[in-house]
C-alpha positions in Angstrom: 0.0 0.0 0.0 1.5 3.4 -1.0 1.2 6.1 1.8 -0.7 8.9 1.1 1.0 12.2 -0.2 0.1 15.7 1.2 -1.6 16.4 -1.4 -3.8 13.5 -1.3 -4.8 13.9 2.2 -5.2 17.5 1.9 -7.6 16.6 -0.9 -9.6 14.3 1.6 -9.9 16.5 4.1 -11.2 19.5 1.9 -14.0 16.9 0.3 -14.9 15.7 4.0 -14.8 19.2 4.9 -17.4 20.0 1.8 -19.4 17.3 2.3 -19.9 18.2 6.3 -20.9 22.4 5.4 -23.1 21.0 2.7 -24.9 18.5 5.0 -24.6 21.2 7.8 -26.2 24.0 5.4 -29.0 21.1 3.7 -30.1 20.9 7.5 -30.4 24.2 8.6 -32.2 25.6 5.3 -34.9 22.6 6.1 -35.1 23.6 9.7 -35.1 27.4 9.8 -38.8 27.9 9.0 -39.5 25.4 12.0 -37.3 27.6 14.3 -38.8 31.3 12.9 -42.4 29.6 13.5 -40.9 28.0 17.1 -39.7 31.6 18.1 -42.4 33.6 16.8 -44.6 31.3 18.7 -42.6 31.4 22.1 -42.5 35.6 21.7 -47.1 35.1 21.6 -46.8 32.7 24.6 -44.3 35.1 26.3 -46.8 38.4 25.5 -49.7 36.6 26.1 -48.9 35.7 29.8 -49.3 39.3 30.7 -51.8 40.0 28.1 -55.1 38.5 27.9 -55.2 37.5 24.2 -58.8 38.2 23.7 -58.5 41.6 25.0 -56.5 42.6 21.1 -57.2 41.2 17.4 -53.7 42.5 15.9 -50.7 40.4 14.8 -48.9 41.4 18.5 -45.7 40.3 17.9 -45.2 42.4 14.9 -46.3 45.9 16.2 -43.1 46.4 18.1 -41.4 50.0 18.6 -38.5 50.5 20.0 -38.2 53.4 22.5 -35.4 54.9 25.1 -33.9 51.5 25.9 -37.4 49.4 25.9 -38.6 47.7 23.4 -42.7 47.8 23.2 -45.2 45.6 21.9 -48.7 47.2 20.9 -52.1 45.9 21.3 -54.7 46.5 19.0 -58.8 46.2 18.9 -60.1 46.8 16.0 -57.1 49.0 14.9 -57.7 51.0 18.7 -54.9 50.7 21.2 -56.1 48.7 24.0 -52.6 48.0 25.9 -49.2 47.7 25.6 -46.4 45.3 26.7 -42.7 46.6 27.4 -39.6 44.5 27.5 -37.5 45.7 30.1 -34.3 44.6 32.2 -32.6 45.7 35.4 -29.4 45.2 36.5 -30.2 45.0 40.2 -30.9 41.6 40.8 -28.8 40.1 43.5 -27.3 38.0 40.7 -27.3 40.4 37.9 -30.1 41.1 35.1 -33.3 40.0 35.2 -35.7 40.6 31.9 -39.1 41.4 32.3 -42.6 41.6 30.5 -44.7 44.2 31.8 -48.3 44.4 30.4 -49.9 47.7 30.9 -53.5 48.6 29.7 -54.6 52.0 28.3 -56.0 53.0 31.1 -53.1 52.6 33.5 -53.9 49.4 35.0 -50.8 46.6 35.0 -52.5 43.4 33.1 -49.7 41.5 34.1 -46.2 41.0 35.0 -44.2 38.1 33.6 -39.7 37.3 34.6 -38.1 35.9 31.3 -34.8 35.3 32.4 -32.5 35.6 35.8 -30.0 34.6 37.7 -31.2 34.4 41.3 -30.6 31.9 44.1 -32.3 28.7 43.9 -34.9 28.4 46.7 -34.5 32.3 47.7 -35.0 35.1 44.9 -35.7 32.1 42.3 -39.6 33.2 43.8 -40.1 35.4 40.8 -41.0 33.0 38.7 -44.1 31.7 38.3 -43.8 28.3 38.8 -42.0 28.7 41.8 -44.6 30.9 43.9 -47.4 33.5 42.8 -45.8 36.4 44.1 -45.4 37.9 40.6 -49.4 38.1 40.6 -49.0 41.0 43.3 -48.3 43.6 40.0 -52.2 42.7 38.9 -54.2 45.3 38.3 -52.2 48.2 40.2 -52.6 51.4 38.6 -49.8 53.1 37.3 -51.2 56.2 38.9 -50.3 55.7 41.8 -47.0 54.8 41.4 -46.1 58.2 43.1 -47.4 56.6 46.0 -44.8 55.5 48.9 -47.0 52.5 48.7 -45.1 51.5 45.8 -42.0 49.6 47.5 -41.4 46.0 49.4 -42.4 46.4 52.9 -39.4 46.5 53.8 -38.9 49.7 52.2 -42.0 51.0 53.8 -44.2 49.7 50.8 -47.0 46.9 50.1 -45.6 44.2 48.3 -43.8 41.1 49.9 -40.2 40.6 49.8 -39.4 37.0 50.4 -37.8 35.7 53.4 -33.8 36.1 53.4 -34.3 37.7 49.8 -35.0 41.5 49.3 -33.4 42.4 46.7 -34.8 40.5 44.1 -38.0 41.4 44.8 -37.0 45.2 45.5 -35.1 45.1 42.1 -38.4 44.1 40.1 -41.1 46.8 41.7 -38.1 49.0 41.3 -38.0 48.3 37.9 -42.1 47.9 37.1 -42.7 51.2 38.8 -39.8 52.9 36.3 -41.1 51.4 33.3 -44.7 52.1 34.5 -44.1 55.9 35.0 -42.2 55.7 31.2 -45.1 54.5 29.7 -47.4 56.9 32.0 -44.8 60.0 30.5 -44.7 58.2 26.8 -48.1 56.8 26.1 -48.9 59.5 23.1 -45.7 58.3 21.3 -46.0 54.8 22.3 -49.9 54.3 20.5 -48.9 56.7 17.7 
């Protein structure tokens, strides 16, 4: 048997190498209308957690703005603005960022209030998320108007809404951060439903 050359393994390499990125790129051309649809679909589930879905008739997802920093998804009846959704994040989690969904309603009143990603303590600030306890509920139908209120903190802080035991930060971090984006949208709503 005569050893290979350079040449000829270079050769075999560069045709395994082809056949690999073509494979590779036959799979991904099949799959990526699968993953749009997959993470158009996760985006609805997302907004409709904090928004009922009966409560709009327009394509949700696609009636996004961007504005100061949020971005903001608009809800339409019957081409009227109903509500509004912003995407928002703080950086004062006790473990760093945590991203939120906050559904407001034209009328001031918080539809909903939703964590989509964090890194807090297992078994301690890990109590934001829904399936972990119902204390996210607690954002429910406030009113954005009175957000001026003092009221508007963890008790701790002198406010009504529960921190959780050994854990105030987290929680702090996210009324912190509903009652910012709350007043934004209060301060914006002309130019968010224009």
């Amino acid at each position: 048997m005569k050893p290979s050359t350079p040449i000829t393994t270079a050769l075999r390499i560069g045709l395994f190498s082809f056949i690999i990125v073509g494979m590779v790129s036959l799979v991904f051309n099949a799959t990526k209308d699968k993953i749009a649809d997959n993470e158009h679909q996760a985006l609805l589930d997302s907004l409709q957690s904090v928004l009922n879905q009966n409560s709009y008739d327009n394509d949700l997802a696609n009636d996004v703005i961007q504005l100061q920093g949020y971005t903001i998804y608009r809800a339409k009846k019957s081409d009227t603005s109903v509500a509004a959704i912003l995407s928002s994040t703080t950086a004062h989690g006790y473990n760093g960022d945590i991203g939120l969904l906050i559904g407001i309603d034209i009328s001031g009143k918080i539809s909903g209030v939703r964590v989509l990603k964090h890194r807090e303590t297992p078994g301690l600030g890990d109590k934001i998320e829904i399936k972990k306890s119902n204390w996210i509920h607690s954002f429910k139908h406030k009113s954005i108007n009175d957000m001026h209120s003092k009221h508007w903190a963890i008790k701790r802080d002198g406010g009504e809404f529960d921190q959780f035991t050994g854990a105030t930060i987290t929680p702090r971090a996210i009324v912190n951060e509903v009652k910012k984006s709350g007043l934004f949208f209060q301060q914006n709503q002309q130019i968010i439903f224009q």
